[in-house]
C-alpha positions as CSV (number, residue, x, y, z in Angstrom):
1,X,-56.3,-177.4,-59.0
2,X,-56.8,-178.7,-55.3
3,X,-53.2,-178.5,-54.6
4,X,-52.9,-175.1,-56.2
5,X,-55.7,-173.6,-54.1
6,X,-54.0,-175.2,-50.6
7,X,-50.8,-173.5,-51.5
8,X,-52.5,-170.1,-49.7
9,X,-54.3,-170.8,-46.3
10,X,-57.2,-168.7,-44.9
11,X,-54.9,-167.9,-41.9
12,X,-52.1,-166.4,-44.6
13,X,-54.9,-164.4,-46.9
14,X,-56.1,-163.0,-43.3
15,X,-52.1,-161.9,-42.3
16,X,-51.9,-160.3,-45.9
17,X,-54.4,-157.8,-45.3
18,X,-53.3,-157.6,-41.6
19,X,-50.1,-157.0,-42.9
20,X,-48.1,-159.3,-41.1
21,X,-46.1,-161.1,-44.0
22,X,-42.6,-160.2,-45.0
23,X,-42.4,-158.8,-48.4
24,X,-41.6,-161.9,-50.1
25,X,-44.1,-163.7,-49.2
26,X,-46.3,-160.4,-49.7
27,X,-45.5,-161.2,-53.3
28,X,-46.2,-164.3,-53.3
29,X,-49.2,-164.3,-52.4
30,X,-50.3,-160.8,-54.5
31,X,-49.4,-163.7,-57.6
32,X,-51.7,-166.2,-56.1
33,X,-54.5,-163.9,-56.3
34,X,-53.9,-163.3,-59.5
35,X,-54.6,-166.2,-60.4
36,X,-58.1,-166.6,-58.2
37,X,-60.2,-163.6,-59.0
38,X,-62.8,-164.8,-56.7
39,X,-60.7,-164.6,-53.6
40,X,-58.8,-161.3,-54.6
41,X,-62.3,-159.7,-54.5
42,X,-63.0,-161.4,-51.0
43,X,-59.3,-160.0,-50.2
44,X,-60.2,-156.8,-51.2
45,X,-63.6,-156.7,-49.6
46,X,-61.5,-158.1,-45.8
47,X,-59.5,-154.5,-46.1
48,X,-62.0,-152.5,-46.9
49,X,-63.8,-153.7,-43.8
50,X,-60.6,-153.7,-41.6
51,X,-59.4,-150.1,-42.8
52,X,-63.1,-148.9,-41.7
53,X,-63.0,-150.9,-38.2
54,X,-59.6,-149.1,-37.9
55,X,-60.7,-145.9,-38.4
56,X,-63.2,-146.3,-36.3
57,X,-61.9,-148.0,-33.4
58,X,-58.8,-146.6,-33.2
59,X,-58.7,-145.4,-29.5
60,X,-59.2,-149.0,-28.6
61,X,-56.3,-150.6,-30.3
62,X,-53.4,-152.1,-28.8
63,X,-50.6,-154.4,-30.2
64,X,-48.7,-156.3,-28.9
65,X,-45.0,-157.1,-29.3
66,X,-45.4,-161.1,-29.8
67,X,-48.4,-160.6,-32.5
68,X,-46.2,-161.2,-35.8
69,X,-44.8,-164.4,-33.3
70,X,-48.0,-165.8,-32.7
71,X,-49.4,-165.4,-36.6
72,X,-46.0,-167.1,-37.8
73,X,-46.2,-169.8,-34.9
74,X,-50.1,-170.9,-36.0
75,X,-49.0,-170.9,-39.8
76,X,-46.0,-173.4,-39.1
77,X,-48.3,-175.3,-36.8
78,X,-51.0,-175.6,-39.9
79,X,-48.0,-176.5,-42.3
80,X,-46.7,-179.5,-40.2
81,X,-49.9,-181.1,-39.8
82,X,-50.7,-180.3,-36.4
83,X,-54.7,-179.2,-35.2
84,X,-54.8,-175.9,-35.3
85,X,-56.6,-173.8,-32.1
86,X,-58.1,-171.3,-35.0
87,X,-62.0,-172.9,-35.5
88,X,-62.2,-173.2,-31.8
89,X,-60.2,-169.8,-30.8
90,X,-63.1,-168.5,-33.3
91,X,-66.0,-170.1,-32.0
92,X,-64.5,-168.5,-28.3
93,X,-63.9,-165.2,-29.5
94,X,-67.2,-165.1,-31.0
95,X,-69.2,-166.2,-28.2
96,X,-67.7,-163.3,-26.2
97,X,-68.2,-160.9,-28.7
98,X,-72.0,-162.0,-28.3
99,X,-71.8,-161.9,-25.1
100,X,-69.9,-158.2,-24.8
101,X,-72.6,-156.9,-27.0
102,X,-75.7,-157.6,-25.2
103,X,-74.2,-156.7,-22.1
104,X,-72.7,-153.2,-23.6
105,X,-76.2,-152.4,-25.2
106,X,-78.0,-151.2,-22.5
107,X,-75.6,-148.7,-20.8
108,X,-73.5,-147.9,-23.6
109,X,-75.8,-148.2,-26.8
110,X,-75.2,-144.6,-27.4
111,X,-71.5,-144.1,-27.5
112,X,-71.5,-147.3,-29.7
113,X,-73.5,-145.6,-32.3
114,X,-71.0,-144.7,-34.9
115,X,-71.8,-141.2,-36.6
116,X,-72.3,-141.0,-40.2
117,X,-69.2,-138.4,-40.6
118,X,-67.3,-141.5,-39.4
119,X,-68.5,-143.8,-41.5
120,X,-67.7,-142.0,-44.3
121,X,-64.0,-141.5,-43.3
122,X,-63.9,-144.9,-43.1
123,X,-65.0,-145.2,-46.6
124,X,-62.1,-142.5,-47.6
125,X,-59.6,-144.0,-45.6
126,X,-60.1,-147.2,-47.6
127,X,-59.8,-146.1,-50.8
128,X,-56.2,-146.1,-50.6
129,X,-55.8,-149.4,-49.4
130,X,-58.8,-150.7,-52.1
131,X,-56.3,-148.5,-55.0
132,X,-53.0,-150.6,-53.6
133,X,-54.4,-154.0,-53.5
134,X,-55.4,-153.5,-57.3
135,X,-52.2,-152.1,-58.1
136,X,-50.4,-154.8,-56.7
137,X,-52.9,-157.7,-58.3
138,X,-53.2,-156.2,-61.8
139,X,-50.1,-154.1,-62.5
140,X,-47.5,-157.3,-62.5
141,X,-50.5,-159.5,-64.6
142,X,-48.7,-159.7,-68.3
143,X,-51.5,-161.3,-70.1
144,X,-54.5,-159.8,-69.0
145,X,-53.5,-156.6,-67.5
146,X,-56.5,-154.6,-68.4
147,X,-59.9,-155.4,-69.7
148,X,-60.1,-152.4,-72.3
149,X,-57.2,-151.8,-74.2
150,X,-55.8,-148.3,-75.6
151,X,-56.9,-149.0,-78.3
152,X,-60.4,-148.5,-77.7
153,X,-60.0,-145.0,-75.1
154,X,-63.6,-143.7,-76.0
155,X,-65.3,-147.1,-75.4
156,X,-63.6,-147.6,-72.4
157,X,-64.6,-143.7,-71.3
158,X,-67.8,-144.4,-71.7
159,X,-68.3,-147.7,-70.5
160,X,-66.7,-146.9,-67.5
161,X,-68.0,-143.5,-67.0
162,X,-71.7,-145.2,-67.7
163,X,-71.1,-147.6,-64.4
164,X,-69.9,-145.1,-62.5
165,X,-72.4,-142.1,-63.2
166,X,-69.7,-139.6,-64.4
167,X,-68.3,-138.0,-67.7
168,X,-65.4,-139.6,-67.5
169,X,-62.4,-138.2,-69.2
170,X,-59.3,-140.7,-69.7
171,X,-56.0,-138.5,-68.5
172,X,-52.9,-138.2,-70.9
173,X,-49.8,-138.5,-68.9
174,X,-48.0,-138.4,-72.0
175,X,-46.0,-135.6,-70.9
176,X,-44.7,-137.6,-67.8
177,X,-44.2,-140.5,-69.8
178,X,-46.5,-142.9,-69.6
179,X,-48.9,-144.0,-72.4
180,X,-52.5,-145.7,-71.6
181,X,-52.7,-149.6,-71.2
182,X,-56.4,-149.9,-70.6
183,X,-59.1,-150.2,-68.1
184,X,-61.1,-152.3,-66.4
185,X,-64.4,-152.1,-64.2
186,X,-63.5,-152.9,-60.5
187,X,-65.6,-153.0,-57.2
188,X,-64.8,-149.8,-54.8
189,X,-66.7,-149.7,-51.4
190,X,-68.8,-152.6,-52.8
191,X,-70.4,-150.4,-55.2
192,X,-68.8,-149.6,-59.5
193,X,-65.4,-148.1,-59.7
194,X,-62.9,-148.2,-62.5
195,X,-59.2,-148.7,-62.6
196,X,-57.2,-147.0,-65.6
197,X,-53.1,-148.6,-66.3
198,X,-50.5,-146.6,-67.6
199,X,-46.8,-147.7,-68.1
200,X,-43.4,-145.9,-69.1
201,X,-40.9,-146.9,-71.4
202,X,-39.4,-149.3,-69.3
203,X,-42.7,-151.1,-68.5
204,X,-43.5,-149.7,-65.2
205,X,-46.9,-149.2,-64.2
206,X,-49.1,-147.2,-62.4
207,X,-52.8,-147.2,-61.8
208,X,-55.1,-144.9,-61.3
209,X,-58.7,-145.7,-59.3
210,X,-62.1,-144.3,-59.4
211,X,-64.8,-144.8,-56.7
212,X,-68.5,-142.9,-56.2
213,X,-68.2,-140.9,-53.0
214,X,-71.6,-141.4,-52.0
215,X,-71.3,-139.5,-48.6
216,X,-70.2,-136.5,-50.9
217,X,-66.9,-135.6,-48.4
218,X,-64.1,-133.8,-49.9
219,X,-60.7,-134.5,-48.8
220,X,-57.6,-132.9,-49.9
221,X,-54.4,-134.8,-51.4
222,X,-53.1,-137.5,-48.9
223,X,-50.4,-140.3,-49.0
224,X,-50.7,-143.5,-48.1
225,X,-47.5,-146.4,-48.3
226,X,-47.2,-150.0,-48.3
227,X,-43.9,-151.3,-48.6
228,X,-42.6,-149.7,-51.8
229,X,-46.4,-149.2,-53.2
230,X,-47.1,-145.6,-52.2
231,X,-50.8,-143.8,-53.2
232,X,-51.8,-140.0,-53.8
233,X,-55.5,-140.0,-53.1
234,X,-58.6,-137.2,-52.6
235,X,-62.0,-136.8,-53.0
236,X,-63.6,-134.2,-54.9
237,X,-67.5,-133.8,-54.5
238,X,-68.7,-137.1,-56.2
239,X,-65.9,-139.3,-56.7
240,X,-63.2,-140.4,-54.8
241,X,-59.8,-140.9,-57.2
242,X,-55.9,-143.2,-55.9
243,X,-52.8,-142.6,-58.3
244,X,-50.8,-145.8,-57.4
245,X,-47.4,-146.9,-58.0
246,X,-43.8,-147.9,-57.1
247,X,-42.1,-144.4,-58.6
248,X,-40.9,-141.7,-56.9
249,X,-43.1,-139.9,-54.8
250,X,-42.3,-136.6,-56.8
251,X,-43.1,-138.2,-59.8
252,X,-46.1,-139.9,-58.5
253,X,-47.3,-136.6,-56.8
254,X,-47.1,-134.4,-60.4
255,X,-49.3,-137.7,-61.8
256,X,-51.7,-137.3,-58.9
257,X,-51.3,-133.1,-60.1
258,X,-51.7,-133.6,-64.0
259,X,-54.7,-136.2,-63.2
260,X,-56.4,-133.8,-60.7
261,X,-56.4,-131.1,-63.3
262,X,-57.8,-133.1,-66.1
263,X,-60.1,-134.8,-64.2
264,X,-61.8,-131.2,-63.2
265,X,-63.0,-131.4,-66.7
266,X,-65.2,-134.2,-65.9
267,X,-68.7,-133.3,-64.9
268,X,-71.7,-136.1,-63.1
269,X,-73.7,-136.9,-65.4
């Protein structure tokens, strides 16, 4: 179990939601997670945080052409044995962050105030990335895809729909060709979501997530991509809802349509 766990470093799960790995080892270590719920959630709760930082510091960013070089050349340094700089490049980085803060707080305290109406495009701006990280963990899992199974649509319904405040009503995609795998409960901005599976006739999957919108901001359809994964996303009044997969973005658009429709019917409870 040790030597399974050491096969993914902090410094790797860190460039995965940076985004710095090729796609192979993307995969690779998407499968790992798999297999350790625990740090998926962790995972998932690291993007959340960097998709809002992001948003929200976006005028400040800069990248730099040697950043992949310098990820790689710490992660070969950590897999041939040698001291990595990390803890102490940490403990630095921190101390000036300290340091910045109480300096900055007394002349600029009020331009570092970050508005609510920002906040809560932060939390919207997530939601895509929070919708592709569970695609990408649960839609390749064979065993134990879902936790609610198809076979049990109105218990799932309302056991979701009960953590999540809302009437939910499971959408039929029938008529695009994909038939219900199940469900399962699934943290979204740190508070009760749900995550509904669907597959076609040649197994692929799609997902589709739902998270409160507690800030009550509407949004209308967006895209996001990763790779090959790509997301339809909006929020309407209450609830936030992803469509993810790796389809064609037509197709995936008139499942984000046929979803939007039926989930209109749906009313807070």
């Amino acid at each position: 179990m040790t030597d399974e766990f050491e096969t993914v470093s902090e410094d790797e799960l860190h460039a995965y939601v940076d985004g710095q790995l090729s796609p192979p080892e993307r995969v690779r270590i998407a499968s790992w997670l798999e297999r350790h719920p625990a740090r998926a959630e962790e995972v998932r709760q690291w993007q959340a945080q960097a998709a809002a930082l992001k948003q929200n510091f976006a005028s400040y960013a800069r990248s730099g052409e040697n950043d992949r070089a310098l990820v790689r050349a710490r992660r070969s340094a950590g897999s041939t044995g040698l001291a990595s700089p990390a803890p102490t490049l940490r403990r630095l980085a921190a101390g000036f962050l300290i340091f910045a803060a109480g300096a900055l707080a007394g002349a600029y305290a009020r331009d570092l105030i970050v508005p609510q109406s920002q906040l809560a495009a932060a939390a919207s701006e997530a939601l895509p990335r929070q919708a592709q990280s569970a695609f990408l963990i649960y839609a390749s899992e064979v065993r134990h895809p879902v936790e609610v199974g198809a076979g049990e649509r109105d218990h799932l319904a309302t056991w979701l729909g009960k953590r999540l405040d809302y009437a939910l009503k499971i959408p039929d995609l029938s008529s695009l060709g994909f038939s219900l795998v199940g469900g399962r409960l699934i943290p979204v901005n740190g508070k009760a979501g749900a995550m509904l599976m669907y597959e076609d006739g040649t197994g692929g999957r799609l997902t589709v997530l739902l998270g409160r919108n507690t800030e009550n901001r509407e949004t209308s359809f967006r895209i996001a991509s990763q790779g090959n994964v790509e997301t339809f996303y909006w929020i309407d009044g209450e609830i936030g809802y992803a469509v993810t997969g790796e389809v064609p973005r037509e197709l995936l658009q008139k499942v984000a349509d046929e979803c939007y429709r039926q989930f209109e019917g749906s009313e807070s409870s």
